[in-house]
C-alpha positions in Angstrom: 197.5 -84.8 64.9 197.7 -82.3 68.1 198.4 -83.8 71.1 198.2 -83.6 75.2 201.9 -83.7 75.4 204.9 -82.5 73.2 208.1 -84.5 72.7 210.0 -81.2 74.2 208.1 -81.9 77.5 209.0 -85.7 77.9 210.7 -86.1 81.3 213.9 -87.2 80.0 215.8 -88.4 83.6 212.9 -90.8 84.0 213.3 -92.2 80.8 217.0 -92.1 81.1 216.6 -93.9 84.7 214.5 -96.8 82.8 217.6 -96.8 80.0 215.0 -95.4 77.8 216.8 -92.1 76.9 220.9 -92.5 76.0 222.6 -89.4 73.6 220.2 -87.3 73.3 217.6 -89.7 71.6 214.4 -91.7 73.3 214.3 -95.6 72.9 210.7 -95.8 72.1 209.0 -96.3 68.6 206.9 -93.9 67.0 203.9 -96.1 67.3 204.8 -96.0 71.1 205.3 -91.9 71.5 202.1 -91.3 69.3 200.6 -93.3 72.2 201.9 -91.5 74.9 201.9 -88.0 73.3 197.9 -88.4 73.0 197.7 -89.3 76.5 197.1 -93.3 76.3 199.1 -96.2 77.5 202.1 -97.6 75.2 202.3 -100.9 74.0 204.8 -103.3 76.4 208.3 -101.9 76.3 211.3 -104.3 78.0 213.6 -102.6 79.9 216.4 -103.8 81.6 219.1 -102.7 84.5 217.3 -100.7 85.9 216.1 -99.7 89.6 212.3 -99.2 90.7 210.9 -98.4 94.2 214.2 -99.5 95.3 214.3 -103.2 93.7 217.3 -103.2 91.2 215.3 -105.3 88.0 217.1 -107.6 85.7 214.5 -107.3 83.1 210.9 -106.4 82.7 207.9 -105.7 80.6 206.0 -102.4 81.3 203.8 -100.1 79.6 204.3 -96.5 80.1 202.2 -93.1 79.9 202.7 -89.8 80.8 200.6 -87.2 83.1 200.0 -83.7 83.7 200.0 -82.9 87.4 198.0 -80.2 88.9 201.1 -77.9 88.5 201.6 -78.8 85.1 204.6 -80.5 85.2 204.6 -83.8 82.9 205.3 -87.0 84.9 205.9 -90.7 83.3 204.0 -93.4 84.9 205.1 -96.9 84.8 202.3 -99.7 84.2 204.1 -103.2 85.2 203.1 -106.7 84.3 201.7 -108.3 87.5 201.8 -112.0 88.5 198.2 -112.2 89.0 195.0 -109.8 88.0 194.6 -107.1 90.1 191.3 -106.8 92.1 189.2 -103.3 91.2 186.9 -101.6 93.8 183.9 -101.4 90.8 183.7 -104.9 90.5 182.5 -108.1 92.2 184.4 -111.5 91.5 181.8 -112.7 88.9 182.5 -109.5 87.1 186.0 -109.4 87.4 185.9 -113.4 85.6 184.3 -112.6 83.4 186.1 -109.9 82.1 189.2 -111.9 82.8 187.6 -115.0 80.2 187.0 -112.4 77.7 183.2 -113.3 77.7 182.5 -109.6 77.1 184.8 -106.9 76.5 183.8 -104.4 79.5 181.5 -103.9 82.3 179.3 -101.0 82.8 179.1 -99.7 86.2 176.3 -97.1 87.4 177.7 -94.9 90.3 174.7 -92.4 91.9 176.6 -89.0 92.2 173.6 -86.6 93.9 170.9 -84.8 92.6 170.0 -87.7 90.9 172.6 -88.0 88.6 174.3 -91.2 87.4 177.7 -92.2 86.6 178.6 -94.4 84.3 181.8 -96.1 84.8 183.4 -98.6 81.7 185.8 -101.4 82.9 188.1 -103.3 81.0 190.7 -106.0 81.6 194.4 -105.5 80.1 195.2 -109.2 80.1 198.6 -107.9 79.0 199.2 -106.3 82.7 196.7 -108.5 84.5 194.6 -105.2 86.0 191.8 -103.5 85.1 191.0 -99.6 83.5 187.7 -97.8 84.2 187.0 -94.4 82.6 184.0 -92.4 83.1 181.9 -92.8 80.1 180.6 -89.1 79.7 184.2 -88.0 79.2 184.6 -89.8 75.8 183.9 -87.5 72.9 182.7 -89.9 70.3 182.6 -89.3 66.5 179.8 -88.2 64.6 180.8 -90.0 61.8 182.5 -93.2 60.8 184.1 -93.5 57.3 182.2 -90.2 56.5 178.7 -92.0 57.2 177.3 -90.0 60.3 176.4 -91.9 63.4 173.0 -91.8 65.6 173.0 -90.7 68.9 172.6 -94.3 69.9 175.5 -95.2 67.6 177.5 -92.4 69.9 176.1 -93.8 72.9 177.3 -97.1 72.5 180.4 -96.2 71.4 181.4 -93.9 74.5 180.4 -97.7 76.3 182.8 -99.4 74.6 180.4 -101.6 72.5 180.5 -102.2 68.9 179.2 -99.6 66.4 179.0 -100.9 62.9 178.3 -98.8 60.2 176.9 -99.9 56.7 179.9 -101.0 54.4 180.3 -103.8 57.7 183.2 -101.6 58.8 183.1 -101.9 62.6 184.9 -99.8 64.9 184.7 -100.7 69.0 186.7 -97.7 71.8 189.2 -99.3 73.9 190.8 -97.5 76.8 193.7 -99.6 77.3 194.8 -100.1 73.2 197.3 -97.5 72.3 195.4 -96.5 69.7 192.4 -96.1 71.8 190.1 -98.5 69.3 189.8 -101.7 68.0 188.5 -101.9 64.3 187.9 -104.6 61.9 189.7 -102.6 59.3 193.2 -101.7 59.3 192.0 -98.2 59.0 189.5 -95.6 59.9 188.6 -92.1 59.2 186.9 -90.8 62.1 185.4 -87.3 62.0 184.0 -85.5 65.5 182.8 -82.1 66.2 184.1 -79.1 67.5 182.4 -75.6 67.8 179.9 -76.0 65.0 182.8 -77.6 62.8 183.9 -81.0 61.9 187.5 -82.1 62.1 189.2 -85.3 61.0 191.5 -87.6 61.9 192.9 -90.9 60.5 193.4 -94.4 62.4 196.0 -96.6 60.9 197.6 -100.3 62.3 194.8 -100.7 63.7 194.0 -104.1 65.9 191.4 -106.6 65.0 188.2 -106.7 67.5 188.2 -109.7 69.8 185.4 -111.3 70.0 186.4 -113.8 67.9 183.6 -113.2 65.3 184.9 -110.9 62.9 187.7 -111.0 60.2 189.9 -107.9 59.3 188.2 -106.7 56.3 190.2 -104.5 53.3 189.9 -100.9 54.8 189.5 -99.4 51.4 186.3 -99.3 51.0 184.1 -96.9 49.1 182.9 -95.0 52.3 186.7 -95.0 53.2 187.4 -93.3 49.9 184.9 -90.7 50.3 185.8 -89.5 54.1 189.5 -89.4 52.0 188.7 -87.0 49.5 187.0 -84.7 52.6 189.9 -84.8 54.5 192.2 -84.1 51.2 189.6 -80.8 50.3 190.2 -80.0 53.6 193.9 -79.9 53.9 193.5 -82.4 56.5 192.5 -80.7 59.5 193.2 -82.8 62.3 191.7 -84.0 66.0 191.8 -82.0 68.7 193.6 -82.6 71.5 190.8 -83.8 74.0 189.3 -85.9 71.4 190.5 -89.2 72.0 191.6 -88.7 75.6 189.7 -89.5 78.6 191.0 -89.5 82.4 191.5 -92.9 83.0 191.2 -93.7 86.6 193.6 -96.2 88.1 196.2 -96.2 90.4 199.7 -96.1 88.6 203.4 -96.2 89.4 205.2 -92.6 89.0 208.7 -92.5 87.9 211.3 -91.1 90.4 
């Protein structure tokens, strides 16, 4: 798979001030880097010893990201665990609750740009950091098939919105913003294929976590469809996502490694 960043650029004295770089090798799993490299959020790494904005820390749970500044030098960010949910311009308190009790899993947000355009904003809640994500919905690129069975333009629609997009062997595939993976599926795996200039390139999603409304059970991935969207991707040598595919610009405010 390409990705945004490559492991040559990681910015190695920030990871070494979080004790996250020692001889030459980085102290984060591969699922982790994957993450990172394809410019989403890592799961929660500990770190320990370690001084941030002045505070020397004992030990903590953060999740970490990199980003390209304007100049093009790659920064880490630093997501921390914070004692109580963070308050988001976009929403009201009844919004942010319900978010918070998991009652749905985002909330749409219709911002009017000029010239009669609207924006439409998606925010989740990481309950793992207590603070909520929004991302621009139009800068999701959303497959046009699922498992190799080709989805609607409402299927697309609702998938760049974060809602759940089901196709017909009950796989069920919803995006997430703040998973690593950037999805939540009801399989372990998915073959997801998306255009680009005329052709179609494909990508597989493995480890996968289970959708959370509470509703559906993780179901055997190997299903017939997933079979089929197999043998494309083996005929074709397995051409994989492009960069942009799975990345949108997340807008939040985050911590910047010194």
């Amino acid at each position: 798979m390409h990705y945004l960043f490559k492991e040559a650029e990681l910015p190695r004295e920030a990871l070494q001030s979080l004790n996250l770089f020692n001889n030459e090798k980085v102290a984060i799993d591969d699922y982790d880097l994957e993450a990172m490299f394809a410019g989403r959020r890592s799961a929660l790494i500990a770190i320990s010893d370690v001084e941030l904005n002045s505070f020397r820390i004992a030990r903590m749970e953060v999740k970490l990201s990199l980003n390209r500044t304007d100049s093009g030098e790659v920064e880490l960010l630093i997501h921390p665990v914070y004692r109580s949910p963070q308050p988001h311009y976009l929403l009201d308190q009844q919004a942010m609750g319900t978010l918070m009790d998991g009652e749905q899993p985002n909330h749409v947000v219709e911002l009017n740009v000029g010239d009669d355009k609207v924006r439409r904003m998606v925010v989740e809640y990481d309950a793992e950091t207590r603070e909520f994500l929004a991302y621009d919905a139009a800068s999701v690129k959303a497959p046009v098939m699922v498992n190799g069975e080709e989805l609607d333009a409402d299927q697309r629609e609702a998938y760049r919105l974060g809602k759940q997009v089901t196709i017909y062997d009950d796989t069920t595939v919803q995006y997430r913003v703040s998973e690593p993976k950037g999805m939540l599926s009801n399989t372990e795996r998915v073959i997801l294929s998306f255009e680009d200039d005329g052709k179609l390139r494909h990508v597989m999603l493995h480890e996968l976590r289970n959708l959370q409304d509470g509703f559906h059970r993780q179901l055997d991935y190997n299903s017939s469809s997933y079979q089929n969207a197999l043998q494309i991707m083996l005929k074709k040598d397995f051409p994989h996502l492009v960069t942009a595919d799975q990345q949108v610009n997340e807008q939040r405010e985050r911590f910047r490694s010194r």
